[in-house]
C-alpha positions in Angstrom: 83.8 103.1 80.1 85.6 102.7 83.3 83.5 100.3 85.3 83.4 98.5 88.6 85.3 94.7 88.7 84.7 92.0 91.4 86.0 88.5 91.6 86.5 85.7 94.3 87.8 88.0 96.6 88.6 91.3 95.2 86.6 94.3 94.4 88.7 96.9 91.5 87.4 100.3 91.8 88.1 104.1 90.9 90.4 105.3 93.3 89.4 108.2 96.0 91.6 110.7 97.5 90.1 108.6 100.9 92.8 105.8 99.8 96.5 108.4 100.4 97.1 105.8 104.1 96.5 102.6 102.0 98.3 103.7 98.9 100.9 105.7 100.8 102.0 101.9 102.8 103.0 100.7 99.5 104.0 103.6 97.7 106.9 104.5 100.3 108.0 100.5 100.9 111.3 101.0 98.8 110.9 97.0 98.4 107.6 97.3 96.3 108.5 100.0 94.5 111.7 98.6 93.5 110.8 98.2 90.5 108.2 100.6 89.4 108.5 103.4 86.7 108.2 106.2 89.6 109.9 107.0 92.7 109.3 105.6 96.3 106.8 108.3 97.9 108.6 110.3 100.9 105.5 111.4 102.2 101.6 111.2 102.8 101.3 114.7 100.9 103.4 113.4 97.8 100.5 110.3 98.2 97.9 113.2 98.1 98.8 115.4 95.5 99.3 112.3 92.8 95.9 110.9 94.1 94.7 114.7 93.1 96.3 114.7 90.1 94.2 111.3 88.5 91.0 112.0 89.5 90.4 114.5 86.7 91.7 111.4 84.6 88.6 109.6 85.7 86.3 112.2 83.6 88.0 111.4 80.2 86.7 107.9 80.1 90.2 106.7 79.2 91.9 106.3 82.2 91.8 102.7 83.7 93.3 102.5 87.0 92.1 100.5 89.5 92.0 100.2 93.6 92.7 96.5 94.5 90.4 96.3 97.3 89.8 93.2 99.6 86.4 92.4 99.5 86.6 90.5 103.5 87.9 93.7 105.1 87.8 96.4 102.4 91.3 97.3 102.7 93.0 98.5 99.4 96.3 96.7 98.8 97.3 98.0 96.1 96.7 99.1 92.5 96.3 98.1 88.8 95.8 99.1 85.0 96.2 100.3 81.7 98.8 102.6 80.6 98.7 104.0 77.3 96.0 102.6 75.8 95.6 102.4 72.0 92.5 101.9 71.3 92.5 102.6 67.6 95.4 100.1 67.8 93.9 97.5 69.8 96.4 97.3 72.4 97.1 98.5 75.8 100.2 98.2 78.6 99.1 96.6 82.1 100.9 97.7 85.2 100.0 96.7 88.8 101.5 96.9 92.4 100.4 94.9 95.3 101.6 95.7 99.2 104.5 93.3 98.8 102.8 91.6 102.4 100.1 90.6 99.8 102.8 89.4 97.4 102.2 85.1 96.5 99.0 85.2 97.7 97.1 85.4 94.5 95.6 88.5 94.1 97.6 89.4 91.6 97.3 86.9 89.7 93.5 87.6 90.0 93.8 91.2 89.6 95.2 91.1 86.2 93.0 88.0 85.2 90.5 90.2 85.5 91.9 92.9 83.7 92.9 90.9 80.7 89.2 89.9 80.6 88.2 93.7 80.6 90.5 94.7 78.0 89.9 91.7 75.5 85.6 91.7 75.9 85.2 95.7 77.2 87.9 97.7 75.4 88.0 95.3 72.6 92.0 95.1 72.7 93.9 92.7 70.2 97.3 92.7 72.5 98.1 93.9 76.1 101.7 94.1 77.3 103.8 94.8 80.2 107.0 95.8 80.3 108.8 94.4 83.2 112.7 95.0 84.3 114.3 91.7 83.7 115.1 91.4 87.1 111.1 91.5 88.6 111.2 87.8 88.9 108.0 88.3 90.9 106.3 90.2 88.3 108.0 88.0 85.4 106.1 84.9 87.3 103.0 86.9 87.4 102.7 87.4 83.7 103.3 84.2 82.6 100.9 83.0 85.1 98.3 84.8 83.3 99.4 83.8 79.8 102.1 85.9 78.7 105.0 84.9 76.7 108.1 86.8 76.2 108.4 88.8 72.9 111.4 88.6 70.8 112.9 91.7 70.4 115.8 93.9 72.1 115.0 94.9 76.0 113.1 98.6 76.8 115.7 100.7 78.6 113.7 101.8 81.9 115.4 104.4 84.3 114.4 104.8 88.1 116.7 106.5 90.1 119.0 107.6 87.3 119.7 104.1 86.4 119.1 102.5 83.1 117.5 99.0 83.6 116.7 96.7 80.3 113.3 96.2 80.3 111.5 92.6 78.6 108.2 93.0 77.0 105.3 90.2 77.7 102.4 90.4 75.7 99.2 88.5 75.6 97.1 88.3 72.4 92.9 87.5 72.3 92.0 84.5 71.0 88.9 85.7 69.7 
């Protein structure tokens, strides 16, 4: 069910083992993976064999992870998804990283716009929800750009780096 998204100026697509240079100048900026559920990459072959290891993903048609591609020059900036997907529960958690010199430009914003439109109409989702360390203030804009609201209920620990960060959990609910 995985299928192609484009939008003002964006194209979402699978990812290729062709994208290890784009996704490696994100993945080893310790400033845009600050705050991400995996370590910093240390190196273009850590890039490659993680790039390996999801393409199989692709085949089980529930694995929705995205290339954020500019559509002017084609170059990928970054990536975005769904994590854990539920489908017999309606819900599914949205993550997303953008080249932080792409942050507050937008495409972000756009990015999971789009996303939140393919969950609700493709994968017929109730709820999709992020979980985002309390200090992302970035990230915490971004979701309530889009429409999120803060849930009530105790913080997610999340650990990175052997250090236990609370976590706040943002959910957005179709209106249909």
């Amino acid at each position: 069910m995985f299928k192609e998204i484009v939008t003002e100026r964006l194209r979402l697509r699978k990812i290729k083992l062709s994208d290890a240079k784009s996704m490696f100048l994100y993945a080893a900026n310790k400033e845009t993976t600050r705050y991400m559920g995996w370590q910093t990459h240390n190196s273009i072959e850590e890039t490659n064999e993680y790039l390996k290891s999801i393409m199989p993903l692709y085949k089980t048609k529930k694995y929705y992870d995205w290339a954020i591609e500019l559509k002017e020059n084609g170059k990928m900036i970054g990536t975005c998804g769904f994590v854990n997907v539920q489908t017999n529960k309606e819900f599914a958690e949205i993550g997303y990283i953008i080249h932080q010199d792409y942050h507050k430009k937008g495409y972000g914003t756009e990015a999971v716009q789009s996303l939140i439109e393919f969950g609700f109409k493709t994968l017929r989702l109730t709820k999709i929800y992020a979980r985002i360390y309390k200090e992302n203030k970035i990230s915490i804009r971004l979701a309530k750009k889009c429409g999120f609201t803060l849930e009530v209920q105790p913080e997610h620990p999340l650990t990175k780096d052997h250090i236990c960060s609370g976590a706040l959990s943002y959910s957005i609910k179709n209106a249909e």
